[in-house]
N, C-alpha and C positions, 0 to 999 in steps of 0.2 A: 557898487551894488545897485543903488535907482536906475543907473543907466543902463546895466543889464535888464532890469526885473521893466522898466519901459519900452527895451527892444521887444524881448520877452510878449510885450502887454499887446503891444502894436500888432506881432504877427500873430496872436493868436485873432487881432480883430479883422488882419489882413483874409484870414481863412474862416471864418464866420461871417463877412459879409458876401451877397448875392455876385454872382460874376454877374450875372445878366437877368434880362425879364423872363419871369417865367411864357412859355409858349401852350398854346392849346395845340394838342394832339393833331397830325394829320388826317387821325382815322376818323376823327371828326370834323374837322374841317373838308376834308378833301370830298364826302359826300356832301356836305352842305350847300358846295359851291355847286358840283354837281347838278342838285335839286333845282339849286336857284338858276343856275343853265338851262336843263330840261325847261321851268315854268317858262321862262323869257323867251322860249321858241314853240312857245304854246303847245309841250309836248308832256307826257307822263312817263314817257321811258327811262326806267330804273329808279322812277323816283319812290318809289315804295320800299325796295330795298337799301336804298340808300337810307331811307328813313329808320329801318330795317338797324339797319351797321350804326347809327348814330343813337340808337334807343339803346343796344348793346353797349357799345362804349361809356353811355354818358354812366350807368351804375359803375366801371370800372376805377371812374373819376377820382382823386382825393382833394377837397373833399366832393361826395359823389353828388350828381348834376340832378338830380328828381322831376323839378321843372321841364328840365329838357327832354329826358328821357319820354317824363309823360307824352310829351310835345310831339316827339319824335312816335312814340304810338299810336298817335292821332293821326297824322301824318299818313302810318301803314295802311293804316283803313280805308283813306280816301281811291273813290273810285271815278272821282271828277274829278277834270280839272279844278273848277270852281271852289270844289272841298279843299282839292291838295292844295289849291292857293290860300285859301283859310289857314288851312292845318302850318302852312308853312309860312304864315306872317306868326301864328302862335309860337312856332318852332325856333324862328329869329328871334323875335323878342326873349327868349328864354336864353339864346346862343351868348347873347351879346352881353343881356344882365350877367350874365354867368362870367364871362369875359370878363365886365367890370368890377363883378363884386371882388375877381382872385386877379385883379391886374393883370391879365394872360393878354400876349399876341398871339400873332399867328406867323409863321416861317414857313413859306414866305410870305411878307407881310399882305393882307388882306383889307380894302377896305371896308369903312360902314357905311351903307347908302341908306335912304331913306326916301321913303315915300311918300306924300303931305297927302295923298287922296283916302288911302287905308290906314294911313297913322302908324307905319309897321318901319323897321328895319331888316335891314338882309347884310350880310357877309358879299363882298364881290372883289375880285380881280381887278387892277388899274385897267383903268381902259373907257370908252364912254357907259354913261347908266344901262344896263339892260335890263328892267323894273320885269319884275317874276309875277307880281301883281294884277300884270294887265296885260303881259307882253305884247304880240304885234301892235294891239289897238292902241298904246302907248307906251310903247318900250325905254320912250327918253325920259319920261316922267320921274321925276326925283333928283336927288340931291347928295353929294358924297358929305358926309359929317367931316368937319376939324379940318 
């Protein structure tokens, strides 16, 4: 009878634990990275909608993303580059706490780079830095975390 009622104990622990980590969303990711594209080629194109789709998403969140969101509607507004580079060092910082607070990755996996001149981080793609921050005038500027 313990030997069953321990089988028994076992799979139920087998099916209550996580298969895997949980992942943040592509519909938000996938503009993120976007954004952080456009800025590092010193451009605005779509970055307001994509800020746009990220401000949507993040209320859909559980639990829901506020920070972001906000982040993400600040973002919409900018009509500078200057702003949207602002708007989207505030936008990152929200992305990534939010990442950390809920242990979330991202599939496919994403890095965190960082900035040491604005103090900001950003979501990016392997490959070498292309800092959103300052783009052509310093595109290598930064540092991938971990």
């Amino acid at each position: 009878m313990r030997a069953g009622m321990l089988l028994m104990s076992a799979g139920l622990l087998a099916i209550a634990a996580p298969v895997g980590a949980a992942t943040l969303t592509p519909a938000i990711v996938d503009p993120a990275i976007a954004i952080q594209t456009a800025l590092a080629k010193d451009s605005m194109d779509g970055v307001t909608g994509h800020a746009a789709t990220i401000a949507d998403q993040a209320g859909k969140r559980q639990p829901p993303a506020p920070k972001l969101g906000a982040a993400a509607k600040e973002l919409q507004k900018a009509t500078k580059i200057a702003d949207a580079r602002t708007a989207f060092g505030n936008l990152s910082e929200a992305l990534v706490a939010y990442m950390e607070a809920n242990k979330l990755s991202t599939d496919p996996p994403m890095r965190t780079a960082y900035c040491p001149m604005v103090r900001k981080p950003w979501l990016q793609k392997d490959g070498p830095i292309n800092n959103p921050y300052f783009g052509s005038q310093m595109l290598s500027c930064g540092e991938f975390r971990k």
